[in-house]
py3Dmol code that shows the C-alpha trace and the ligand (Angstrom):
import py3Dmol

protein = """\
ATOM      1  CA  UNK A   1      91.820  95.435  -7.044  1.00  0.00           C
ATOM      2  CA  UNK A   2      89.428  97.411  -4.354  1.00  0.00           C
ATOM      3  CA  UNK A   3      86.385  95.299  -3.186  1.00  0.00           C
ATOM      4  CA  UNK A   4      83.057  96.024  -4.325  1.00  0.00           C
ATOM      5  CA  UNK A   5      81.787  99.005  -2.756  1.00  0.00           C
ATOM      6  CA  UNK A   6      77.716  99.301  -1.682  1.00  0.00           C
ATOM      7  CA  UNK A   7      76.270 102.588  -0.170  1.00  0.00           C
ATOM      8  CA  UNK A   8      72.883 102.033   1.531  1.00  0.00           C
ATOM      9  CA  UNK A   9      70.540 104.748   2.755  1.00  0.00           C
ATOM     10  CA  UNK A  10      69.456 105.069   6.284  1.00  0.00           C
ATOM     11  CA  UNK A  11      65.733 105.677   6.904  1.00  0.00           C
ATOM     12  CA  UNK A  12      63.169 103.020   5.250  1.00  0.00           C
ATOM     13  CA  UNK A  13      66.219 101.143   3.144  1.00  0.00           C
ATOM     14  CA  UNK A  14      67.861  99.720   6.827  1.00  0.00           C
ATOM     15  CA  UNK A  15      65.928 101.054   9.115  1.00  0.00           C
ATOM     16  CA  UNK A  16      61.643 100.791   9.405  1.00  0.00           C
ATOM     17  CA  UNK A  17      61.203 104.367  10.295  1.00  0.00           C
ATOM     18  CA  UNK A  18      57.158 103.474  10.781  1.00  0.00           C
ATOM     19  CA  UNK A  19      58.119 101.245  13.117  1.00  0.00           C
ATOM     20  CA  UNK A  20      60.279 103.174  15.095  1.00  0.00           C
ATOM     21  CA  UNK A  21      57.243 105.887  15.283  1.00  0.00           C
ATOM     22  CA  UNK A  22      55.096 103.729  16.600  1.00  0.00           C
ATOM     23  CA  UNK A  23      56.829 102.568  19.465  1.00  0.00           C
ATOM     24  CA  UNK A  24      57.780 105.564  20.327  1.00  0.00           C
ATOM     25  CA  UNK A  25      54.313 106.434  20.154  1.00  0.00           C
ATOM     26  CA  UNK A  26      53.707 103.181  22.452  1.00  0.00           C
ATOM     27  CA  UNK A  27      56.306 104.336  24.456  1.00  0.00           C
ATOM     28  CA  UNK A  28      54.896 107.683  25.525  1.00  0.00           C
ATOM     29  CA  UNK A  29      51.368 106.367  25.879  1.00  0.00           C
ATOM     30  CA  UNK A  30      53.090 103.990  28.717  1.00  0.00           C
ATOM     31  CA  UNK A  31      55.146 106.674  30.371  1.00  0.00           C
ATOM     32  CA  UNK A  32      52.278 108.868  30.585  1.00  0.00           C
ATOM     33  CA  UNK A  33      50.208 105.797  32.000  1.00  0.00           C
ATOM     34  CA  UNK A  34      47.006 105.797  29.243  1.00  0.00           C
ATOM     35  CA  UNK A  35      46.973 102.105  29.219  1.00  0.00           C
ATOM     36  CA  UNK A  36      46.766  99.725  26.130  1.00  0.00           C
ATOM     37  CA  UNK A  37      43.543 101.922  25.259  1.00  0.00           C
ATOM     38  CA  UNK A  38      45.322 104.890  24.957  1.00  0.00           C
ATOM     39  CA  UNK A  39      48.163 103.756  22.787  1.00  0.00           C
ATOM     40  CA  UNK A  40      45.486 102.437  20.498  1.00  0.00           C
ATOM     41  CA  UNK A  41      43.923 106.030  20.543  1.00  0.00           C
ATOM     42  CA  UNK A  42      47.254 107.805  19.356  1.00  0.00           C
ATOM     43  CA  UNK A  43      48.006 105.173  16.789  1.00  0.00           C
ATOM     44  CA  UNK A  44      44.749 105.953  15.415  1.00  0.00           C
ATOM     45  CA  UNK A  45      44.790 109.562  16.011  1.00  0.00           C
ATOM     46  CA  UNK A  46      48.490 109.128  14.113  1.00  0.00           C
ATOM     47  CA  UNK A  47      47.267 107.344  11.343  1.00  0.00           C
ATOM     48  CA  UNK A  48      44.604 109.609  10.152  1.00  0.00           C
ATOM     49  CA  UNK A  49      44.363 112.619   8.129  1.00  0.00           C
ATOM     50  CA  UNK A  50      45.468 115.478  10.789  1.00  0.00           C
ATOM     51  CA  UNK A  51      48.614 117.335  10.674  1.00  0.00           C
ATOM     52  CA  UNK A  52      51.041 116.786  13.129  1.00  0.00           C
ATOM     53  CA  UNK A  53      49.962 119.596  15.204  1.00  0.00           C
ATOM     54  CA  UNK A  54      46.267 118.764  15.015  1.00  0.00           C
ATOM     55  CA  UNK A  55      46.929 115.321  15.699  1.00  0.00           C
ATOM     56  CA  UNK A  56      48.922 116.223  18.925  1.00  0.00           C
ATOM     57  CA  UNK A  57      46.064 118.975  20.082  1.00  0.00           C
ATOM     58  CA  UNK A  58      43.731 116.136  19.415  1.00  0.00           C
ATOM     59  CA  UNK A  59      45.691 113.353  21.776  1.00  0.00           C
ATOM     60  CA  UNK A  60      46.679 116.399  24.734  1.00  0.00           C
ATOM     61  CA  UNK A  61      42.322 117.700  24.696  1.00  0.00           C
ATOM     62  CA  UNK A  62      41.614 114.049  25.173  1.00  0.00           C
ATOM     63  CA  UNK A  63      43.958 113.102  27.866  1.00  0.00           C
ATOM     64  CA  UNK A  64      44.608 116.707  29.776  1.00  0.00           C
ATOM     65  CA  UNK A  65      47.649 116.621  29.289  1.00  0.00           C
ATOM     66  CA  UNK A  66      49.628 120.027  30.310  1.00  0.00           C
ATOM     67  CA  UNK A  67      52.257 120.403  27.616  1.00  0.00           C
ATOM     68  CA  UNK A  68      50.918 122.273  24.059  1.00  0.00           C
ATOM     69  CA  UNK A  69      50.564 120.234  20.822  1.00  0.00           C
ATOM     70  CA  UNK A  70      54.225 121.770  19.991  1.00  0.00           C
ATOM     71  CA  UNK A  71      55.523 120.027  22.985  1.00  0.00           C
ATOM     72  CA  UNK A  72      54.279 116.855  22.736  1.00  0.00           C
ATOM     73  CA  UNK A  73      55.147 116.000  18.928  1.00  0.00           C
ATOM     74  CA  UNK A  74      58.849 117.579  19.966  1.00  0.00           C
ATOM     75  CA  UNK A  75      58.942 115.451  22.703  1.00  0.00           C
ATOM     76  CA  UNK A  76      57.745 112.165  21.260  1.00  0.00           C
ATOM     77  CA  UNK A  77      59.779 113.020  17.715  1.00  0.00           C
ATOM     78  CA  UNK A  78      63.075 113.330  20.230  1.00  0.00           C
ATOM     79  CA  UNK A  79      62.930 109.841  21.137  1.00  0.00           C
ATOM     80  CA  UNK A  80      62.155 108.361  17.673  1.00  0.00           C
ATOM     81  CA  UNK A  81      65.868 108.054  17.230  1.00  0.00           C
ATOM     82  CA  UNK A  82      66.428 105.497  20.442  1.00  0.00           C
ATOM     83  CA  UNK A  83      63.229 103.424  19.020  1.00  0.00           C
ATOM     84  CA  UNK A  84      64.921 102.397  15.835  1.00  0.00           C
ATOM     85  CA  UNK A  85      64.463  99.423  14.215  1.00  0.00           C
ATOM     86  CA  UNK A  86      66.179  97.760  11.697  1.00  0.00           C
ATOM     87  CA  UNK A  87      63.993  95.951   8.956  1.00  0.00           C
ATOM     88  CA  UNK A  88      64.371  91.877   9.755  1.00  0.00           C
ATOM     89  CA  UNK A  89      67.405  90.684   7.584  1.00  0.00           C
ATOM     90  CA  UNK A  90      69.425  94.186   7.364  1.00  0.00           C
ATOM     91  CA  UNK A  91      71.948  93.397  10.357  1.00  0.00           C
ATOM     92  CA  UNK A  92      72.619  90.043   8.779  1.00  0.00           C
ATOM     93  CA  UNK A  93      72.524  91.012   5.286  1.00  0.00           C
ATOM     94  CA  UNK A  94      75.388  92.846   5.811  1.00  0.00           C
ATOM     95  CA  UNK A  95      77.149  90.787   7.581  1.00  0.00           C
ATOM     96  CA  UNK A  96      76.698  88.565   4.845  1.00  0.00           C
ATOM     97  CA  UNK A  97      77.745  90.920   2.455  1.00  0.00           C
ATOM     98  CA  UNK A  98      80.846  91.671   4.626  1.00  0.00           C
ATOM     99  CA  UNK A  99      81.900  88.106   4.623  1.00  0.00           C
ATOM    100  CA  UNK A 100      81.710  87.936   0.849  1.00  0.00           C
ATOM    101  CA  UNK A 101      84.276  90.566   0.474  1.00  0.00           C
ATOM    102  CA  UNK A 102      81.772  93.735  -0.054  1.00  0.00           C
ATOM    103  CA  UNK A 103      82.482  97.197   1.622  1.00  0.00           C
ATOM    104  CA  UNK A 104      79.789  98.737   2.864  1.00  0.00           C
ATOM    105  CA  UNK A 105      79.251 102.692   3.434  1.00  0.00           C
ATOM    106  CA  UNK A 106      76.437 104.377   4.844  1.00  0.00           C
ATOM    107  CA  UNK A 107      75.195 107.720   3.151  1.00  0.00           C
ATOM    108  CA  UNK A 108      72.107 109.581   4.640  1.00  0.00           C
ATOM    109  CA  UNK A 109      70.816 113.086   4.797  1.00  0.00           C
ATOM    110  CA  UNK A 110      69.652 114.366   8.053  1.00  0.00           C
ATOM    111  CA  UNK A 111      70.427 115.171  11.783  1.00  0.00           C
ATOM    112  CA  UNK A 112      74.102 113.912  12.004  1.00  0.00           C
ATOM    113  CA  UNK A 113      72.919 113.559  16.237  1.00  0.00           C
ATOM    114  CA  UNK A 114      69.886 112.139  15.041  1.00  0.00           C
ATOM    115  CA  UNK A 115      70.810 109.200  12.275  1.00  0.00           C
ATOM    116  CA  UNK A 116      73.987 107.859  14.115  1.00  0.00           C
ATOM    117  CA  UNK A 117      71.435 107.521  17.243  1.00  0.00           C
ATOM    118  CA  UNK A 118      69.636 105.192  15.192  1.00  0.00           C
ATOM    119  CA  UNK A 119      72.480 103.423  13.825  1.00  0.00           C
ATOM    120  CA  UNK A 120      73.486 102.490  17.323  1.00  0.00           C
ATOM    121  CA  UNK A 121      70.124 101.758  18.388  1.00  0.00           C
ATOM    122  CA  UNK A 122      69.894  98.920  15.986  1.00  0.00           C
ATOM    123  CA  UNK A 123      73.355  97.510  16.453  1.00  0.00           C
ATOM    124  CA  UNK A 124      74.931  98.441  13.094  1.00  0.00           C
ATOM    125  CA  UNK A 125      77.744 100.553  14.109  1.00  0.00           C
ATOM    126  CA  UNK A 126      80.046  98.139  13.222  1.00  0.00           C
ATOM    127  CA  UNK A 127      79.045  97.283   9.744  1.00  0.00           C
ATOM    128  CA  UNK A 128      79.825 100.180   7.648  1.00  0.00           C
ATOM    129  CA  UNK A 129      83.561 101.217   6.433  1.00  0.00           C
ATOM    130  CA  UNK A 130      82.627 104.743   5.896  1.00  0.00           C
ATOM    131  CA  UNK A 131      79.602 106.679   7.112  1.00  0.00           C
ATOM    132  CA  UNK A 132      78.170 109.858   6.082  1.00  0.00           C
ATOM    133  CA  UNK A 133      75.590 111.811   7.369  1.00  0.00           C
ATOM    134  CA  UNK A 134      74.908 115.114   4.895  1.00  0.00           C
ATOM    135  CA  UNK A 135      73.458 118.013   7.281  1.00  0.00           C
ATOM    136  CA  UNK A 136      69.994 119.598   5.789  1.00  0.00           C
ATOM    137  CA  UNK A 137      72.525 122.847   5.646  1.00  0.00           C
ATOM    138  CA  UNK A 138      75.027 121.272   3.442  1.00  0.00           C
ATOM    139  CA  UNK A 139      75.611 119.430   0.443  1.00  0.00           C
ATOM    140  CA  UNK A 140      73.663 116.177   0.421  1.00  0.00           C
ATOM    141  CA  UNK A 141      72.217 113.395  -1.742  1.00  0.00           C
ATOM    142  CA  UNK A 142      71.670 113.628  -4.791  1.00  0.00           C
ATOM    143  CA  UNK A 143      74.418 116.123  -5.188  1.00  0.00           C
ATOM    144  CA  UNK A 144      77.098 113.466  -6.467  1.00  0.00           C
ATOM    145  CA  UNK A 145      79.968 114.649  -4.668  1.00  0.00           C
ATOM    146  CA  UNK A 146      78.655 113.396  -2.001  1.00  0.00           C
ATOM    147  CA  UNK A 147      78.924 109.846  -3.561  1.00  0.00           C
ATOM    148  CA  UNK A 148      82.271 110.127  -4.776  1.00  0.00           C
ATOM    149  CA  UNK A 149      83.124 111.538  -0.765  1.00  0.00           C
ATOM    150  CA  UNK A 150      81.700 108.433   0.663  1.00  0.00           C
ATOM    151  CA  UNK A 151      83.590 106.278  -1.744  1.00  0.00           C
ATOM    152  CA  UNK A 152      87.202 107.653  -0.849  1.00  0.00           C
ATOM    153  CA  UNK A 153      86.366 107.712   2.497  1.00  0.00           C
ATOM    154  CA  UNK A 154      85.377 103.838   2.174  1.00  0.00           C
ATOM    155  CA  UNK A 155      88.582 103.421   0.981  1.00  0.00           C
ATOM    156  CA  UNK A 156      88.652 103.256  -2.770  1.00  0.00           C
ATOM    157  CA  UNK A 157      86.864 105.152  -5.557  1.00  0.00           C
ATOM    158  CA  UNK A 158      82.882 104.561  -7.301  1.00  0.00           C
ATOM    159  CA  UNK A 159      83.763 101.952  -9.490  1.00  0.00           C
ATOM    160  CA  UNK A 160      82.256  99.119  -9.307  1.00  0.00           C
ATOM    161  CA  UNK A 161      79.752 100.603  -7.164  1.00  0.00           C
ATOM    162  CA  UNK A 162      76.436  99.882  -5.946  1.00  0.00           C
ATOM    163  CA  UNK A 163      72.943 102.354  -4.833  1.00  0.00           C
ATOM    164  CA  UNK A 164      70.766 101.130  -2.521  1.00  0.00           C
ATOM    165  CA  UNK A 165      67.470 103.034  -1.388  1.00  0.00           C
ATOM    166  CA  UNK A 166      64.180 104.037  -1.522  1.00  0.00           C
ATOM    167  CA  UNK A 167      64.109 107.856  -3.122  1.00  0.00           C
ATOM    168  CA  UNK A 168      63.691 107.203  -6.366  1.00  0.00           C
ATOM    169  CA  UNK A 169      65.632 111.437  -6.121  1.00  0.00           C
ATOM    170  CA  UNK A 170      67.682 111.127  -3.715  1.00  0.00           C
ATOM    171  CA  UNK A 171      69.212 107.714  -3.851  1.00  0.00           C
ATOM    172  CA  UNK A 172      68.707 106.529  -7.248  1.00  0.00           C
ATOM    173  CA  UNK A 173      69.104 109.930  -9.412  1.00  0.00           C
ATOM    174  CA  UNK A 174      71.967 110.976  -7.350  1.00  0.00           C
ATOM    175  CA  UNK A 175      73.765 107.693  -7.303  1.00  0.00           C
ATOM    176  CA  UNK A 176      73.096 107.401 -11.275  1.00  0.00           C
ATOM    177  CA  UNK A 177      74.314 110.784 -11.741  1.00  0.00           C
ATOM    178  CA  UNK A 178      77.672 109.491  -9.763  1.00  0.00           C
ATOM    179  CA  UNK A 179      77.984 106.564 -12.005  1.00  0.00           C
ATOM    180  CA  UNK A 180      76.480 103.920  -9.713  1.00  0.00           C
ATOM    181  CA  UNK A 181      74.640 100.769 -10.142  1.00  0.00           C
ATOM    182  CA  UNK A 182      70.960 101.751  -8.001  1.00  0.00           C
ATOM    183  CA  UNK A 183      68.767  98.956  -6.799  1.00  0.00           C
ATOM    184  CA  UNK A 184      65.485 100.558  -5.708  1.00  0.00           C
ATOM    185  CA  UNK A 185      63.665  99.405  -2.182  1.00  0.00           C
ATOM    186  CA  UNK A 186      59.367 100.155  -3.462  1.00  0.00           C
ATOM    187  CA  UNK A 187      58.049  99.028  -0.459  1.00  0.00           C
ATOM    188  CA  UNK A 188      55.587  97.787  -3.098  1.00  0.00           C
ATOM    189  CA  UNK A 189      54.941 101.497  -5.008  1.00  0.00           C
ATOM    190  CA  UNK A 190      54.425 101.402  -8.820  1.00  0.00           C
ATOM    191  CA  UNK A 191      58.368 102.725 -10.225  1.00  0.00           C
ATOM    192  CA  UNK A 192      57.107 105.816 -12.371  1.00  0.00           C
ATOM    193  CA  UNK A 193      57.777 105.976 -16.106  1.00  0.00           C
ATOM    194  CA  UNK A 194      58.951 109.076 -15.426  1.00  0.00           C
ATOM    195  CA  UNK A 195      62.291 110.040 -13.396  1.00  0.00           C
ATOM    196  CA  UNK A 196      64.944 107.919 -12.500  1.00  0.00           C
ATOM    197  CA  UNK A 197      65.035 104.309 -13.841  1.00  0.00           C
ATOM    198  CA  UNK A 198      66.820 102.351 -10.983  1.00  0.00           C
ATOM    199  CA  UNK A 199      69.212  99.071 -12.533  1.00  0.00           C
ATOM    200  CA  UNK A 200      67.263  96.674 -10.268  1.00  0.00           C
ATOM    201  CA  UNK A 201      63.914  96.855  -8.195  1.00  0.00           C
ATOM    202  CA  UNK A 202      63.034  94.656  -4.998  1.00  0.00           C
ATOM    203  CA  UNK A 203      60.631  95.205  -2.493  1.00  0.00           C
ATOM    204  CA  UNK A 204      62.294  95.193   0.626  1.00  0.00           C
ATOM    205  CA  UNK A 205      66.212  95.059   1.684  1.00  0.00           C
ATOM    206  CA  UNK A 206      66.192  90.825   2.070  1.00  0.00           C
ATOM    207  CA  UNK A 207      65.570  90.573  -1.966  1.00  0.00           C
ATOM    208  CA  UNK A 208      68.422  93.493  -2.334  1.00  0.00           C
ATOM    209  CA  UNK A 209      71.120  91.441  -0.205  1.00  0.00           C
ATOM    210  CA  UNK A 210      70.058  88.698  -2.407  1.00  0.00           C
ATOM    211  CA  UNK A 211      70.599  90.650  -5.975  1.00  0.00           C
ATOM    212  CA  UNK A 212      74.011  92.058  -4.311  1.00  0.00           C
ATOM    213  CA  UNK A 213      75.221  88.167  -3.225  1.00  0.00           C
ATOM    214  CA  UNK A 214      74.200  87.194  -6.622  1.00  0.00           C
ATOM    215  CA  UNK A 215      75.457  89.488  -8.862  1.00  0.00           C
ATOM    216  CA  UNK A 216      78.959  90.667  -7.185  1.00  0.00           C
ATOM    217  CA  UNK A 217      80.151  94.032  -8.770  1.00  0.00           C
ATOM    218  CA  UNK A 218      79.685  95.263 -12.421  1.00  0.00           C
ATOM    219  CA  UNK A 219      82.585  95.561 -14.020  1.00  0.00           C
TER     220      UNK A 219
END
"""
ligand_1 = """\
1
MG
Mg 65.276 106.674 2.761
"""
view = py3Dmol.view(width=600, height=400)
view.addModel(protein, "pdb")
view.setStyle({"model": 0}, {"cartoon": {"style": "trace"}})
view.addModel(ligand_1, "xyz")
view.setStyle({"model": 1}, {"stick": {}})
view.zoomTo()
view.show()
């Protein structure tokens, strides 16, 4: 019998993508030499109501900087990927889940470039049997084939299969569609009556290792 097979998704399921904005906002503010003051001012600048592009004309007006707003958000948004983080239990969740006979598989849509940077910036390179990274060109989740593509590549086929993520579209309609069991990451949101209706819900990726330990694969 093939092992239990669990697809996670990338940004905000394994990886804290706020977190990896803000120190590459801290990051830049160092480089550029504004001092603890001035990575306070584009946190707060960041946090507020602007658009990217006002936010960044805001933040180059106040410190002189040369480059245009366009420039500096393409600039800071180009190292993003190095400041990854993962969220604190991911790496050892799945080495847990490794251990206890799962395979894993990574299925994201995005930059291929960008995503595998940030898989390698948090040291999880290792921990996935398949990984797929659907291009904003191509197909991509929730389109199940790309579920079913990730599976064979991993090695076996979707059943017994597991969801995990934090679209409620992307990763939970398209891995129902494909026949999966979907655990939903809320990050604390309120799951709509509406939509997709995820098997389990947990707040952060620690209490989804847990379910997955528990439970094993459906049969
Ligand atoms: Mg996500």
């Amino acid at each position: 019998m093939t092992e239990p097979l669990v697809i996670f998704d990338l940004d905000d399921t394994l990886i804290d993508y706020a977190q990896a904005a803000d120190r590459a906002l801290a990051s830049f503010a160092h480089q550029r030499g504004l001092g603890e003051s001035g990575v306070q001012f584009l946190r707060d600048v960041n946090a507020g109501t602007l658009t990217v592009h006002e936010a960044w004309q805001l933040i180059g007006e106040h410190f002189l900087l040369p480059e245009s707003a366009d420039e500096l958000a393409r600039s800071v948004a180009a190292t993003l990927p190095d400041h990854a983080v993962a969220f604190e239990g991911a790496v050892e969740g799945l080495n847990s889940l490794r251990e206890a006979g799962w395979r894993t598989a990574l299925l994201s849509n995005g930059s291929p470039s960008v995503q595998l940077t940030k898989v390698r910036a948090t040291g999880m390179e290792e921990l996935f049997d398949a990984v797929l990274i659907c291009d904003p060109g191509g197909t991509r989740k929730p389109d199940p084939t790309v579920f079913e593509d990730i599976a064979v590549r991993a090695g076996g086929g979707l059943r017994n299969s597991w969801m995990v993520g934090d679209s409620l579209t992307s990763d939970i309609g398209g891995g129902q569609a494909a026949g999966l069991t979907t655990l939903w990451i809320s990050h604390g949101r309120i799951l709509p009556d509406h939509g997709p209706q995820p098997d389990h819900v947990v707040s952060n990726i620690s209490a989804a290792f847990q379910i997955l330990l528990k439970e094993g694969p459906t049969s």
